[in-house]
C-alpha positions in Angstrom: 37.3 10.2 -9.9 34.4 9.6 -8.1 33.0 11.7 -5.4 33.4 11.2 -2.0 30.6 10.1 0.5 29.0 13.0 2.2 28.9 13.6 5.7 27.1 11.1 7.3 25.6 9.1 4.6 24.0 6.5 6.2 21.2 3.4 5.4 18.9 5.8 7.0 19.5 8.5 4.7 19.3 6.7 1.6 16.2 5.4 2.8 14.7 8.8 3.5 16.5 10.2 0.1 14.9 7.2 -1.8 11.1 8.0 -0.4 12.0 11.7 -1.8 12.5 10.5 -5.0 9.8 7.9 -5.6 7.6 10.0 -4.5 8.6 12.6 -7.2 9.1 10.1 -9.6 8.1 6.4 -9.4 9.7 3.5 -9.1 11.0 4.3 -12.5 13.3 7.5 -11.2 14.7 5.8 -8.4 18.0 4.7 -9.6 21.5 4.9 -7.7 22.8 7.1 -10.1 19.6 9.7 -9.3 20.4 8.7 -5.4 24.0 9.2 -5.4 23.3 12.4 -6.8 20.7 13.5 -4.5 23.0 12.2 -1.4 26.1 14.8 -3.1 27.9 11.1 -3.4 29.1 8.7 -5.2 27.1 5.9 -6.1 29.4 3.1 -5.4 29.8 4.9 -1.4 25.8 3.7 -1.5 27.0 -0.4 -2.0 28.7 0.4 1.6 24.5 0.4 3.1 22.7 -1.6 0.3 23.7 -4.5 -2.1 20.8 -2.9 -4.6 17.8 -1.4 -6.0 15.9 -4.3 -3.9 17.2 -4.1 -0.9 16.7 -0.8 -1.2 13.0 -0.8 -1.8 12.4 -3.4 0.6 14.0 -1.2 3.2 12.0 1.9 2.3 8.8 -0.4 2.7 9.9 -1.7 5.7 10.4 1.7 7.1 6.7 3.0 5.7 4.9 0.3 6.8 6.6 0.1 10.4 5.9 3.8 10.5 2.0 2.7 9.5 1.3 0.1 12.3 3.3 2.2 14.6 0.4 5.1 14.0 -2.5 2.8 15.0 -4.4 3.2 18.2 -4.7 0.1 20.5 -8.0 -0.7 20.9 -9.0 -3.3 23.2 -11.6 -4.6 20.5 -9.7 -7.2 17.7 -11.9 -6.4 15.3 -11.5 -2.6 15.2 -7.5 -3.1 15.8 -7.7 -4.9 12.7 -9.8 -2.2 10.9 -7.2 0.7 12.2 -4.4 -1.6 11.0 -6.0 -1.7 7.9 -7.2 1.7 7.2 -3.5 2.8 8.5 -2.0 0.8 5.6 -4.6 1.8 2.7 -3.4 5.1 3.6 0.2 4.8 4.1 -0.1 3.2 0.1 -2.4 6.4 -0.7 0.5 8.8 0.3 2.9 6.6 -1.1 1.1 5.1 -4.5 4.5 3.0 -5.7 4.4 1.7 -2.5 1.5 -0.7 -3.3 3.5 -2.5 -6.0 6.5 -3.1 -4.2 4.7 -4.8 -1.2 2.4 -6.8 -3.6 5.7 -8.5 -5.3 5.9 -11.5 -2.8 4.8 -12.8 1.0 8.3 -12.9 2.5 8.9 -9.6 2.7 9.8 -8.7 5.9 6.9 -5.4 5.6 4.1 -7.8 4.0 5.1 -10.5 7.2 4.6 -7.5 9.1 1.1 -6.8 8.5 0.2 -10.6 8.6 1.7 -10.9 11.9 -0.1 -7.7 13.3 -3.6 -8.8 12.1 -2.7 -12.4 12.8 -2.4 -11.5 16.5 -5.9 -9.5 16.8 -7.6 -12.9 14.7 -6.1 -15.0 17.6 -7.4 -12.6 20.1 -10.9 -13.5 18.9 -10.3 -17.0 19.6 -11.3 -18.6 16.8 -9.7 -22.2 15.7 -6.3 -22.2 14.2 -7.3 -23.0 10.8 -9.9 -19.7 10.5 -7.1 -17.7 11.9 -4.7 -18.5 9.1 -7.5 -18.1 6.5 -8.4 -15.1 7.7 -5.3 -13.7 7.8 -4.3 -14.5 4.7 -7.4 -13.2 2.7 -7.1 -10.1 5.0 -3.5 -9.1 4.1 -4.3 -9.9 0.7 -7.3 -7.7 0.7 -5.8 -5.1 2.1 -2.8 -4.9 -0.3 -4.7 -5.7 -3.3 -7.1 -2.7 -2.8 -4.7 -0.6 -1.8 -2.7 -1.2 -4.9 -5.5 -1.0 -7.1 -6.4 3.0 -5.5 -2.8 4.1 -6.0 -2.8 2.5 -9.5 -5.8 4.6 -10.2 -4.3 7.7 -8.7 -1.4 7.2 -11.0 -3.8 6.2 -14.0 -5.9 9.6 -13.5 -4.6 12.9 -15.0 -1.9 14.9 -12.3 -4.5 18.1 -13.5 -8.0 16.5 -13.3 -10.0 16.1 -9.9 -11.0 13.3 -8.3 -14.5 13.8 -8.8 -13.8 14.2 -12.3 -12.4 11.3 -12.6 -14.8 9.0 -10.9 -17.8 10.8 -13.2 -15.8 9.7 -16.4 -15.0 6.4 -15.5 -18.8 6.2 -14.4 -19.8 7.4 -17.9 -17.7 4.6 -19.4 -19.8 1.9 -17.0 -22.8 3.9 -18.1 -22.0 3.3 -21.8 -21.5 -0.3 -21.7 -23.8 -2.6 -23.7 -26.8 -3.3 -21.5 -27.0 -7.2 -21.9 -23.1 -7.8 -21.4 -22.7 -5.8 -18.8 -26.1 -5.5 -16.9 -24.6 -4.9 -13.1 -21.7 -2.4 -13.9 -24.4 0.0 -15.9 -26.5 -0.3 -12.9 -23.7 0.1 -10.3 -22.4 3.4 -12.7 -24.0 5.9 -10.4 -22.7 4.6 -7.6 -19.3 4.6 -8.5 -19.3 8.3 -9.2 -20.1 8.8 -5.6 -18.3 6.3 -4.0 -15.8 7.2 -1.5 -12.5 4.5 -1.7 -11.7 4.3 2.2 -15.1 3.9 3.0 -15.8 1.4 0.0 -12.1 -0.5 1.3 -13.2 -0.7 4.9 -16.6 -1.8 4.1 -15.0 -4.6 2.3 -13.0 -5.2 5.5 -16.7 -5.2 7.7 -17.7 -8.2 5.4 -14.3 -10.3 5.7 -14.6 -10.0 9.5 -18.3 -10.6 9.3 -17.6 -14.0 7.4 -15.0 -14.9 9.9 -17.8 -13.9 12.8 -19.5 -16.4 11.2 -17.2 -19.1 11.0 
């Protein structure tokens, strides 16, 4: 027989149940089975809030990303409203690193739209033409989620018991090692990679987008 629903079970609280358990686990653990059991349910009482595993995950990144342009700071300048928007979502994907991979699956997702439509509104702020605005936006959002993908895939590539210091000097020693006519640039850029901070490197990458549409 299968168990009744708990108390209160609720969209909400699967949605707060599921972060708990991809954060532990991945993308991989988060099955309804692992949910129900988590929730003290049964996993067909969860078919009540959610048809399935995507809904599901595109209401958790709904949630975290909502939660992520709620947390930044007007600013009266577009052009640091779109840096906080963007530095708020690197590191909502940071504390999140499966995160990255679910948004990066499609444009229609109600979160990605999100982001598009908050930056969209500080390009058209600037009062630039139409055209630059779209442009811009687009190779914004995709900029944003891309990198921010990539940093929580390297989180999850690196070793849960090795620092990241330690990790950056390793992978530098592989760029290091490289053959010196094939790969010229990434020997020479080896140092710099070991000290490189990743926010600083992903929001200098959002300095030059903006500088390109300033020049537009």
């Amino acid at each position: 027989m299968a168990k009744k629903s708990a108390p209160g079970l609720s969209r909400e609280r699967m949605v707060a149940a599921a972060i708990e358990i991809l954060d532990a686990d991945g993308e991989g653990g988060l099955t309804f089975r692992a949910l129900a059991a988590h929730l003290a349910t049964g996993a067909g009482a969860l078919y009540w809030h959610v048809a399935g595993k995507d809904e599901l995950l595109a209401a958790v990144s709904e949630r975290l990303v909502a939660e992520a342009l709620e947390a930044v700071t007007a600013h009266a300048v577009p052009r640091r409203a779109i840096r906080a928007i963007a530095a708020s979502v690197f590191e909502a994907v940071d504390a999140h690193p499966w995160l990255g991979a679910v948004l990066s699956r499609g444009p229609w997702q109600v979160a990605t739209m999100q982001i598009f439509e908050r930056i969209g509104r500080q390009l058209q702020a600037m009062q630039i033409g139409e055209a630059v605005q779209f442009t811009g936006a687009s190779t914004l959002v995709s900029y944003v989620l891309g990198v921010s993908n990539e940093n929580a895939a390297n989180r999850r590539r690196a070793e849960p018991n090795i620092d990241r210091s330690t990790f950056l000097a390793a992978e530098a020693a592989r760029w290091k090692a490289l053959d010196a006519e094939a790969y010229p640039f990434m020997r020479r850029m080896s140092a710099r990679l070991a000290r490189h901070d990743d926010r600083s490197e992903f929001l200098a990458g959002i300095d030059l987008i903006l500088a390109g549409i300033d020049a537009r």
